[in-house]
N, C-alpha and C positions, 0 to 999 in steps of 0.2 A: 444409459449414460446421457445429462443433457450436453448440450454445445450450445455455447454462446457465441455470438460474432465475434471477429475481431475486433480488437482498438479500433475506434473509427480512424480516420486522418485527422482531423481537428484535435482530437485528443493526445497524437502523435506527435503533432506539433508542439501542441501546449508540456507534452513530457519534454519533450527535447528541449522546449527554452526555458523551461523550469529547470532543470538540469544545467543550463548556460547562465542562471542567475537572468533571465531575461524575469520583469515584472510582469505578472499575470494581469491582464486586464479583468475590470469588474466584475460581470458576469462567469468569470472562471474563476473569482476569489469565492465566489458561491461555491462552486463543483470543488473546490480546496475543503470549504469549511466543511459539507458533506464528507466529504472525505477524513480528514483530521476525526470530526466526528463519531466515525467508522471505525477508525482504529481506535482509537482510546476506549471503544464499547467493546469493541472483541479484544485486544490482542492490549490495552494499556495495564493491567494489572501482572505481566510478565515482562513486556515489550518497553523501553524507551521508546513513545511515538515523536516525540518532536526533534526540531533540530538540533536540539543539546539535550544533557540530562543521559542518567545511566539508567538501566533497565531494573528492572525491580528482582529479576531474577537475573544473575550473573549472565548464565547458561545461554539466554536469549537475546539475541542480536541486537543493540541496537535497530529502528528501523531508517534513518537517513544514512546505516552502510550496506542496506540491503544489494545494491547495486554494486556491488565491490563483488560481491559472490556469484548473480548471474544476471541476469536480464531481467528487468523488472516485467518487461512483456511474459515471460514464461510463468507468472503469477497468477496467470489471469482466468487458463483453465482450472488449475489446481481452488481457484477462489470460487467460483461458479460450480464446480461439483465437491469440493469440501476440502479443507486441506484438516488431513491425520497428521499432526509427525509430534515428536516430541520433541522434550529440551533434557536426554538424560536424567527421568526420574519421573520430571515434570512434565505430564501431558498437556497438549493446547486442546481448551474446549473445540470442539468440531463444530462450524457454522459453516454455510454456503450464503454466496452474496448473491441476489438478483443483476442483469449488464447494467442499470444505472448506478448499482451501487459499486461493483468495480471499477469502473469508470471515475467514481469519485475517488474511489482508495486509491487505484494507479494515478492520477494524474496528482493529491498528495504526495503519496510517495515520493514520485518524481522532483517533486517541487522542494524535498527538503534532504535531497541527496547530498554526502559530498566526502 
C-alpha cells in the first residue's frame, strides 16, 4: 500500500480560503485549472464537477457538496491508492492520482464548495 504525504500547509490554506470565497491568487488559478481538469477526466461523466450544474447520474453527488459529507482532507488517501465504491448499480472507473495531481483536485474541490 503506497502513502502519500500530507496536504502541504500552503495548500491548507489555499482550501480554507477557497472555502471562505477568498480569491485565489494567479499561480493557484493554475493548480485550480489542473484540478477542474482532473475531475471532469475521471469523475465528469457521472459527477456534476463545477459549481452548478446536476450530475449526470442522479445517484452521484454533486462535487461542490462534497464537503457537506466529510472532510475533503479524508479524500486524499482514498485518491492516491484508488477509490472503489459505487453509485447503486453504477460503478466509478478505478483510477489513482499521483500527490501533484491530488493536490490539484483538493485544492478544486475546495474552491467550489458550498
Amino acid at each position: 500500500m503506497r502513502r502519500f504525504q500530507p496536504i502541504p500547509l500552503a495548500l491548507s490554506v489555499l482550501l480554507a480560503a477557497s472555502v471562505a470565497g477568498v480569491e485565489a491568487a494567479p499561480a493557484d488559478a493554475q493548480l485550480l485549472k489542473r484540478g477542474r481538469a482532473i475531475a471532469e477526466k475521471n469523475c465528469g461523466g457521472c459527477h456534476a464537477v463545477g459549481a452548478r450544474g446536476e450530475s449526470a447520474n442522479p445517484k452521484s453527488p454533486p462535487f461542490r457538496h462534497l464537503a457537506r459529507k466529510y472532510p475533503l482532507r479524508d479524500l486524499e488517501e482514498a485518491l492516491g491508492e484508488g477509490i472503489v465504491v459505487g453509485h447503486e448499480g453504477d460503478e466509478m472507473p478505478e483510477f489513482r492520482l499521483n500527490a501533484s495531481q491530488i493536490e490539484a483536485l483538493l485544492a478544486y474541490l475546495g474552491s467550489i464548495q458550498n
